[in-house]
Every structure is written in structure tokens, then in C-alpha cells.
N, C-alpha and C positions, 0 to 999 in steps of 0.2 A: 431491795429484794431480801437480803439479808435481817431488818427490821421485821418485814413483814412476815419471812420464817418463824422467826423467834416469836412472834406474839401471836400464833397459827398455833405453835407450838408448848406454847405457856404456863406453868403449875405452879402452883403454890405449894412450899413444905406442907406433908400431912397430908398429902391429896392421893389416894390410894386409883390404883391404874391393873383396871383388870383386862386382860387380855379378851379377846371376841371370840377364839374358837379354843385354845387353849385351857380356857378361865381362870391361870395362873394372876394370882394378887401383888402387885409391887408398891414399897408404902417411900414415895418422895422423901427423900431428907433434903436436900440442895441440888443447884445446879454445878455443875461441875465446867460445863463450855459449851458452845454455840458456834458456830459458823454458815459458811454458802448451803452448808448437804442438810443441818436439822442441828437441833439441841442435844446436850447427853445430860443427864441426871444420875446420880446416887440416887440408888434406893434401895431397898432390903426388903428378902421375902425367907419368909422363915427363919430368923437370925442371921444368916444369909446378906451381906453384901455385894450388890453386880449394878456395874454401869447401864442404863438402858439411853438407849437413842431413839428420837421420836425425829419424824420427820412428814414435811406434806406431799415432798416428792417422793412418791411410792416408789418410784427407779431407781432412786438413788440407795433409799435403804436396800431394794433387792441387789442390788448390783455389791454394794456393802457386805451384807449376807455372802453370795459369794465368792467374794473373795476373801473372806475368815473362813468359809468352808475347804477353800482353796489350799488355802495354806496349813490347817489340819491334814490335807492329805499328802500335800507333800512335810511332815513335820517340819515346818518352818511356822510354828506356832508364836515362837519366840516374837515376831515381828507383829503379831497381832494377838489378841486379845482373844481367849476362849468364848466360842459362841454358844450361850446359853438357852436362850429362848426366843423366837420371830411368831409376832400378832398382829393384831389389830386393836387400838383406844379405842371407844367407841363415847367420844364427845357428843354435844349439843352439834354442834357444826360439821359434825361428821366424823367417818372413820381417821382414825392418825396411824400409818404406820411405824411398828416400833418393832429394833430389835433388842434382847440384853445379852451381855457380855460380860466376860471376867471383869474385877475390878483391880486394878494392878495398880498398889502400893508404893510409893517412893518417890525419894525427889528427883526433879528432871537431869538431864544429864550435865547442864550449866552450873546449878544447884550443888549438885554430887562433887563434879572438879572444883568449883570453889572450896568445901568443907572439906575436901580428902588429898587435893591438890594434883597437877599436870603431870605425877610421874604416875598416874591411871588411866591419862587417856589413851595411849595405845591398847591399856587393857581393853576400852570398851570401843574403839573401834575395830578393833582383832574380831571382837565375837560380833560388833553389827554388821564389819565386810562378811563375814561366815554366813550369818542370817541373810545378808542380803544373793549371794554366790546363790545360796536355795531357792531365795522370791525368785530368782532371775531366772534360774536352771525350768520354773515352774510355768514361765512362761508372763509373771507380771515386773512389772518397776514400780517401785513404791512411790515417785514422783514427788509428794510435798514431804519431804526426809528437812526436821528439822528439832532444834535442840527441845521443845517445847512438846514434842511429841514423843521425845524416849525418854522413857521412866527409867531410872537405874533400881533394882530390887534387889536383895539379898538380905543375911551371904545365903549362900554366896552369890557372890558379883554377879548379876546380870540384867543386860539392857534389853527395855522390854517397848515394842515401840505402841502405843495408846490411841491411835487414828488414822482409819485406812483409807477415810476418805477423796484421797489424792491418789491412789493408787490405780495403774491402769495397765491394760495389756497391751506386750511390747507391739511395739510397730505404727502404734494409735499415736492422739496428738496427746500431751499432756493433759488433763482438767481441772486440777487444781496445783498453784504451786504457794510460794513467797517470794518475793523477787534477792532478797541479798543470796539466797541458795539454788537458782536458778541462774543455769548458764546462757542459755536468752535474754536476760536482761544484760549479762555484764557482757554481750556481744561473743560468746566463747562455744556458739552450737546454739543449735535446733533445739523446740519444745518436742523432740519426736521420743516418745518412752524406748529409751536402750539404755541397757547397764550404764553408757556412760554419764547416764544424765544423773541419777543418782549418785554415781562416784564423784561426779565435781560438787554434789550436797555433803558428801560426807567430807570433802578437802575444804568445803566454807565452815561445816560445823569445827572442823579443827579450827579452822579461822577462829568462828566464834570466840571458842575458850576463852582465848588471849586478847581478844575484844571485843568485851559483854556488851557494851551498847553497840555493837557492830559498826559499822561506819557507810556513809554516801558516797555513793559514785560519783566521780568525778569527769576523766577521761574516759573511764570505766576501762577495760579490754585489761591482757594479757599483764601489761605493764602495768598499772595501778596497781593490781593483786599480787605480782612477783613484789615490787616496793612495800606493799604493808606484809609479806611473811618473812622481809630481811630483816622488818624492823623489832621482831620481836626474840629475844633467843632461842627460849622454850620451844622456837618451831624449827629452829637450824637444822637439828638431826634428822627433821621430818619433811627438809625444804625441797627435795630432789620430786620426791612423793606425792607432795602437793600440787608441783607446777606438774608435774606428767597426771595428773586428775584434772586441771582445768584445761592441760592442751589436750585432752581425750587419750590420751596413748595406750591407757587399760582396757583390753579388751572385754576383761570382765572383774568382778569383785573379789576371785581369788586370787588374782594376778597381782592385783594391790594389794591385799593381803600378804603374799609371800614376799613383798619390799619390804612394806611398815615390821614385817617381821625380822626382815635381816637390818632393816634400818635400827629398831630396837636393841639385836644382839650383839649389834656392833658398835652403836654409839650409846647409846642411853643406858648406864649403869644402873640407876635409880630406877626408872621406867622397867628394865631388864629382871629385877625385883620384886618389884610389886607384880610382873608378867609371872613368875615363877610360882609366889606366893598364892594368887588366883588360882592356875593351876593346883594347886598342894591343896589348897581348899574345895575346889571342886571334886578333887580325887577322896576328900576326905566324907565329903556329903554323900556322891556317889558310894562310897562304900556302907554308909550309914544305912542308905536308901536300903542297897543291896538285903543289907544285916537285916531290918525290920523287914523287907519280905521273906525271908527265909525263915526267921523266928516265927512269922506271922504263918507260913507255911505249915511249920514242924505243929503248931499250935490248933490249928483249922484239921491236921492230923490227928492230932491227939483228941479233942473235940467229937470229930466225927467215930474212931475207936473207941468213946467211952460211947456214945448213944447207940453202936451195933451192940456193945457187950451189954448194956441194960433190956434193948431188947432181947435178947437170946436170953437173959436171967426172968425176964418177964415171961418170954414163951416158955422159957424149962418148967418155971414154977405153974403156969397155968397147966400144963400136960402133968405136974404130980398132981394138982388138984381133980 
């Protein structure tokens, strides 16, 4: 099925994709990934770079759609990609649904901890339990939450996750997952979307770090996973946290959150630093931001002050004339 999407779905670089009722132009550069729900592409429109997603099951991109709208309104953006434009391809073979999306920059989060090193990951899981406490609070579980799917961008610092396509409304069955980040597989709970399903993805993605090719089940359950987080140290400070994500104990993302946090300022020195520094950097952007709207204010003031006094010099002079 997956074959058969992908080449339903299929362009060639340079293959220009206009929309059916929109009429907005997108010009292919590469594909960028593929799976169960449709293809994504890079493409540019108007200098302009944004992801677009093509697909033949029309449901799956509305439901897509969706839930990127979803999550704009509750700002929990962070976790999904800015929704740009939703059409229709208009093929030989028929219409393709497609939608485009911000194009979010950077290496994955495996990527990131390898070049900048483990005393960051608390940074980025602080702010993806934050993002996710919001998904949750909104009424969805992110469901296929894994390392391949969060972008790390900046500075400053922040995790930005790239495919919503597993995402699903609490209460429902899962519909898309992976199996090493899924607690149904390692027998540890139900495919049922609740915060906790997510939280044991976010205690495998910790896993991940410290073992990039990830590893096979064996016995699988409870005991396997306690044995591979003793065996690493880098995860000691964070062992307590882990094993209470995979026996469910969180009841939600901010709950985890407020451990990983005191686990950090109380054991992790180095970690406790680079948490600090993040901060000081984001305080520093933020002020930045701040500064360039105010400027840009005082300026769009002054602006609008000179074109009244031109006219009042225009109408005084026409009334001498």
C-alpha cells in the first residue's frame, strides 16, 4: 500500500504543482519523505520555501489539516508545522490532495545530541513535555512521537516536531506508531491515545540518545528496559523518570516535566547549565523581538505623522492658490 501511495503520488524535481481552486504555484525541488498517509516535498513559491504534502487518501490529509489547525489555536504550534496552503493537484489520473506547510530547518534531535552532546537533553525534553502538556490539554496525543520527527531549530534552542500524521484524539485507538516507542509492543499498556502513551515515547526517545541503533526485544516488558537504562550512566540521574514513564505513573506531561526538572537541579550540573544558558538565551531573543516591535512601532508612527503633515502642507498650499 505504501508503494502504491508513493508512486499515486510521484514528481519529478522542476515539476511545477498548481493548486485547483486556489491557483497558488509550488515549483518541486526534492522529496523530502514518504510514508502510510502520502509523500512531502520541498518546494518554493515565490522565493519562498514550505513543505507541501500530497496524498490520495483525501481523509487523511483533511484530518492532517486539522489538526495543524488545532494546534494554532491552541498555540501549541511548536509541535507542528505552520499551515500554509490546502488544494487540489489536478493530474492526468485525477485530483491529489495536498496540503503546504512551514518548512522547519534543522537537524533531528539524534543529529543535535550527537554534535552538542547529552548535557542538552533535558533542555529539549523540558520544552517537548511543555509542547506536549498543550497537545494533551487540547484534547490530542501525538502518538508516532519519535526522534526522526523532531527538528531541533535555533538559537535559540527549540524542538520543533515535522509529522502530524500519527496524531490522534484522546480516547481513540492509536493509528500510526513505531514499534521501539510504542508501549504495546514492549507489553507496557494499551494503543489507547492518553498522555501516557506519549510519555513512555518521550522515556524511549531518552533511550534512543544513548543507543542510536536502538536495540531488539528480547523478553521485552518492564525488566529488559529497567536493564538497558542501568547500563548506561548518562541516564542515572534520569533513571527514576524513565522507569515511572514506562510503568505509566504520569498522569500528564507536566507532571514529568516538574521531575526531569528537579532531577536536573539536583543532580545534573552540566545539564543544570546548559538548562540555564537556554533560558538566558531565550530571555535574550525575546527581548530582541520585543525591541524590533517597538522600534518598528515608534517608526510606522512617525511614517504615518509625516504623510498627515504633507497633506495638510498640500491642502494649505492648494487653499492659497
Amino acid at each position: 500500500m505504501m508503494n502504491s501511495m508513493k508512486n499515486q503520488c510521484k514528481a519529478a524535481p522542476g515539476t511545477l504543482i498548481e493548486g485547483k481552486w486556489h491557483k497558488n504555484c509550488y515549483t518541486l525541488i526534492k522529496e523530502l519523505g514518504y510514508g502510510a498517509n502520502g509523500v512531502v516535498y520541498l518546494v518554493r513559491r515565490n522565493h519562498q520555501y514550505a513543505a507541501l504534502k500530497m496524498s490520495s487518501n483525501g481523509a487523511s490529509i483533511t484530518l492532517e489539516v486539522n489538526v495543524l489547525k488545532s494546534f494554532a489555536k491552541v498555540q501549541a504550534s511548536a509541535l507542528g508545522p505552520s499551515l500554509l496552503d490546502v488544494d487540489d493537484w489536478v493530474t492526468k489520473s485525477g485530483n491529489i490532495p495536498f496540503y503546504v506547510m512551514e518548512y522547519i530547518q534543522g537537524p533531528d534531535l539524534l543529529t543535535f545530541i550527537e554534535q552538542k552532546g547529552h548535557a542538552w537533553l533535558p533542555v529539549l525534553m523540558l520544552q517537548l513535555l511543555n509542547d506536549l502538556e498543550k497537545l494533551h490539554q487540547s484534547g490530542w496525543v501525538f502518538g508516532d512521537l519519535k526522534p526522526e520527527n523532531i527538528i531541533v531549530t535555533g538559537p535559540p534552542v527549540q524542538v520543533r516536531c515535522i509529522d502530524v500524521g500519527g496524531t490522534t484524539l484522546r480516547g481513540r485507538a492509536i493509528k500510526e506508531f513505531t514499534e521501539f516507542y510504542d508501549r504495546g509492543y514492549w507489553g507496557l499498556g494499551s494503543r489507547k491515545a492518553d498522555p501516557g502513551y506519549d510519555l513512555f515515547a518521550v522515556a524511549m526517545i531518552m533511550m534512543n540518545t544513548v543507543y542510536p541503533k536502538r536495540f531488539n526485544k528480547s523478553e521485552g516488558g518492564l525488566s529488559q528496559l529497567t536493564w538497558m537504562v542501568k547500563q548506561k550512566d548518562v541516564l542515572k540521574g534520569y533513571e527514576k523518570i524513565i522507569l515511572h514513564a514506562f510503568q505509566g505513573h504520569y498522569q500528564s506531561a507536566a507532571q514529568m516535566r516538574r521531575e526531569l526538572l528537579a532531577a536536573v537541579n539536583k543532580e545534573q550540573p552540566a545539564a543544570r547549565s546548559v538548562v540555564q544558558q537556554s533560558r538566558t538565551t531565550k530571555k535574550v531573543s525575546a527581548k530582541r523581538q520585543q525591541h524590533k516591535r517597538k522600534k518598528g512601532g515608534i517608526m510606522e508612527t512617525v511614517i504615518i505623522f509625516l504623510i498627515v503633515i504633507s497633506f495638510y502642507v498640500i491642502y494649505m498650499f492648494g487653499q492659497l492658490i
